[in-house]
Every structure is written in C-alpha cells, then in structure tokens.
C-alpha positions in Angstrom: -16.6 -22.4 -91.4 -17.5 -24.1 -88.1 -15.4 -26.3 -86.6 -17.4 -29.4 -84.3 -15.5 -29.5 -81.1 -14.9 -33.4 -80.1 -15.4 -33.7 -76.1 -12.9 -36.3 -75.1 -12.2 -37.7 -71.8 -9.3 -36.4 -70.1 -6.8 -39.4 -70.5 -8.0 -40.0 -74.5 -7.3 -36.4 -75.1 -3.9 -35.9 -72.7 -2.4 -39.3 -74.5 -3.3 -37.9 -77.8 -1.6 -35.0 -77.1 1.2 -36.7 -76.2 1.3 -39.0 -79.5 0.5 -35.4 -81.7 -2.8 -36.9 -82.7 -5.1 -33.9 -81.5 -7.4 -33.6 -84.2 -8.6 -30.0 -84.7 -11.8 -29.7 -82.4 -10.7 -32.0 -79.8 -11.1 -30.8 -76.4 -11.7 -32.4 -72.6 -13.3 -30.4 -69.7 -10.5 -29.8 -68.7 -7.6 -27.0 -69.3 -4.6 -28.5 -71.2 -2.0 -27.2 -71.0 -3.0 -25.3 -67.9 -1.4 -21.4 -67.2 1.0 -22.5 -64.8 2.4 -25.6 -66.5 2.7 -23.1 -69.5 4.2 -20.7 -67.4 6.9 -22.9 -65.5 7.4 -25.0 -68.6 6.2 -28.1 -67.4 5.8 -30.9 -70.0 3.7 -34.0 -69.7 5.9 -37.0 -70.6 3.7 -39.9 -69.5 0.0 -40.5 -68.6 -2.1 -43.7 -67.4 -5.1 -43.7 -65.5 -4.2 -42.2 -62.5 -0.8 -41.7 -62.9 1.3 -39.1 -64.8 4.9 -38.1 -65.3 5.7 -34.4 -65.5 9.4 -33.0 -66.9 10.9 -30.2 -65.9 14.1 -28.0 -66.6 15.0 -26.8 -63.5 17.8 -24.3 -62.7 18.5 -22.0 -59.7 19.5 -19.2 -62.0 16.0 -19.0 -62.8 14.4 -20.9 -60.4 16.6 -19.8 -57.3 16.2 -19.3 -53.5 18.3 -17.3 -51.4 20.5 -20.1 -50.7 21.1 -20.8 -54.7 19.5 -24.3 -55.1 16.1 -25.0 -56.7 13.2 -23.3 -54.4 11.3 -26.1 -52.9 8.5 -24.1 -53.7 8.7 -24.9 -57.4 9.4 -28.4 -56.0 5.9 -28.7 -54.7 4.1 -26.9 -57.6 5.5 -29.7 -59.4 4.3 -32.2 -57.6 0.7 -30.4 -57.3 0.8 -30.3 -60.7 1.7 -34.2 -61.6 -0.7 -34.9 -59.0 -3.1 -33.5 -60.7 -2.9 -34.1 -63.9 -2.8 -37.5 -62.6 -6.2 -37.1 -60.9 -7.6 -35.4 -63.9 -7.3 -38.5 -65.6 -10.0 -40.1 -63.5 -12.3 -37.4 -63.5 -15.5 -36.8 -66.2 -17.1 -34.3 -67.5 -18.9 -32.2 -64.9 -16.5 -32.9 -62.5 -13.6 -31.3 -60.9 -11.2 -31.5 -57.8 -9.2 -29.9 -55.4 -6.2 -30.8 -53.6 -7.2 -30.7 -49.8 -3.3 -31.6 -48.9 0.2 -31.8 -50.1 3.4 -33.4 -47.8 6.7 -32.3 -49.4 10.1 -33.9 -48.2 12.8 -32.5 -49.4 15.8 -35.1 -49.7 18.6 -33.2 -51.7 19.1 -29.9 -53.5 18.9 -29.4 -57.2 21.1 -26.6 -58.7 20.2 -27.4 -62.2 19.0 -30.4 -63.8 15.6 -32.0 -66.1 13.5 -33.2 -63.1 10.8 -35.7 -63.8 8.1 -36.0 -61.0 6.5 -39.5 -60.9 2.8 -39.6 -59.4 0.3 -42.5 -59.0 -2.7 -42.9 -56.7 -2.2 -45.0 -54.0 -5.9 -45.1 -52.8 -8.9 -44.8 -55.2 -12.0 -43.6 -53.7 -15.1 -42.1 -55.1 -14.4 -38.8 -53.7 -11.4 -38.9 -51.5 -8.3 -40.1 -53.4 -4.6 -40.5 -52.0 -1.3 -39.7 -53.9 2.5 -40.1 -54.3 5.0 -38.2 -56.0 8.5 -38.8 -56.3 10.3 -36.3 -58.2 13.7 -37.4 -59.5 16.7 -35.7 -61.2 18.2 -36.5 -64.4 21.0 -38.5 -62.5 18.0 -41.0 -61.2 18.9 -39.5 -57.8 15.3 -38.6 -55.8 15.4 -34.9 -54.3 12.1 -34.8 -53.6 9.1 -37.1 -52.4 5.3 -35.7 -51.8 1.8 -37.2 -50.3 -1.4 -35.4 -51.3 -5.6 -36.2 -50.7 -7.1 -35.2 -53.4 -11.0 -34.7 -53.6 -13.4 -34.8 -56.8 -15.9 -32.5 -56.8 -19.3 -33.1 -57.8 -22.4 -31.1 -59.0 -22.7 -27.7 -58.0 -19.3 -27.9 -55.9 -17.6 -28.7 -59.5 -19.2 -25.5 -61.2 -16.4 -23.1 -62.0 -13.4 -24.6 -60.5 
C-alpha cells in the first residue's frame, strides 16, 4: 500500500506534533526530531513563528563537567538547538540555515533540574536573522542567556545541509 506523504511547512507540522495530530504521511523539509535532540532528550514544548521553547532534564550525573555542575557545553547545544528550531519555523521548502554565531553567558550553575530554553528572533531579515535565548531552570531562576545570527540559505548553498 502506498502511503501519499503530506509536505507541510515547518511550523504546521512542528505544532501538530506538538498537539499529536501528525497524520501518517506528514512530513516538512526538515528533520523532526533531529539526532541530537533525540540524543540529548530535548523536547519541544512550545513553537510560534520564530520562536520556540525547548525542555530539557538536565543533571550533572549525566551531564557533568569536572567541576560537577551542568557542562555549559550542553548549555549552548541547547540554546543552538531552540534557536534553531525557532529559525526553522521561518524557513520553506528548499531552504536551509546555518548558525554563523552563538554568545553564551553563563549566569549560575545547574546541578540538576528540567531547563527550558526560551528563544525568539529579535531581528528578521531575509537572510541574516538575529536571536535570543534565555534558558531558565525549573525554579524560574535564569542560568543561562545566548545571542546567535542565523543565516537562511538559498539555492544551491541550501542543497544538502
């Protein structure tokens, strides 16, 4: 039996996976839950255009640095990672993007809590965009806050990434 996949845009198929109304067949150009986010265990909570909220269950047993808090490292995948899913959510079919930077400051340590990271775009443009992150712990209390430029790729610069 074939199945007739359903292209959906980005932010259509995200909030309908959200809701559990993915319909057998439905699919966006883009990769949903993506390896790392599956990986890491990174859960989409919210999504709007342009903005996306991302929980996490951190804890230093698992997600440790030398000094047994929360690597910031993980700290700033999340953040690429709400950023981007946040991004994706502007982007059609054919296009792509790539982060060209991401700020991280670090405000206090997280031994183990359910982080949700916070991003909106601050700046729209048609190929450079600007972002914020704020990335909070379950207390409300901000341990983290990141800037990224993000750029959407067109054309043959969009093929394979």
């Amino acid at each position: 039996m074939n199945q007739t996949t359903h292209m959906l845009p980005v932010l259509e198929y995200l909030r309908r996976q959200l809701d559990g109304g993915l319909q057998p067949g439905d699919s966006t150009h883009m990769l949903y839950p993506t390896a790392i986010s599956r990986l890491l265990g990174f859960r989409i909570a919210e999504i709007g255009e342009g903005t996306a909220v991302i929980e996490f269950d951190a804890d230093a047993e698992h997600h440790g640095n030398q000094q047994g808090t929360v690597h910031g490292g993980l700290l700033c995948e999340l953040a690429d990672a709400t950023i981007g899913t946040a991004h994706s959510t502007l982007t059609n079919a054919g296009e792509s993007f790539t982060s060209i930077d991401l700020k991280t400051t670090f405000l206090r340590p997280v031994w183990q809590s359910k982080l949700r990271a916070y991003a909106r775009a601050v700046h729209r443009g048609s190929t450079i965009s600007h972002y914020v992150c704020d990335i909070a712990r379950e207390d409300g209390k901000l341990v983290a806050s990141a800037a990224s430029t993000v750029m959407t790729l067109r054309g043959h610069h969009a093929r394979g990434r």
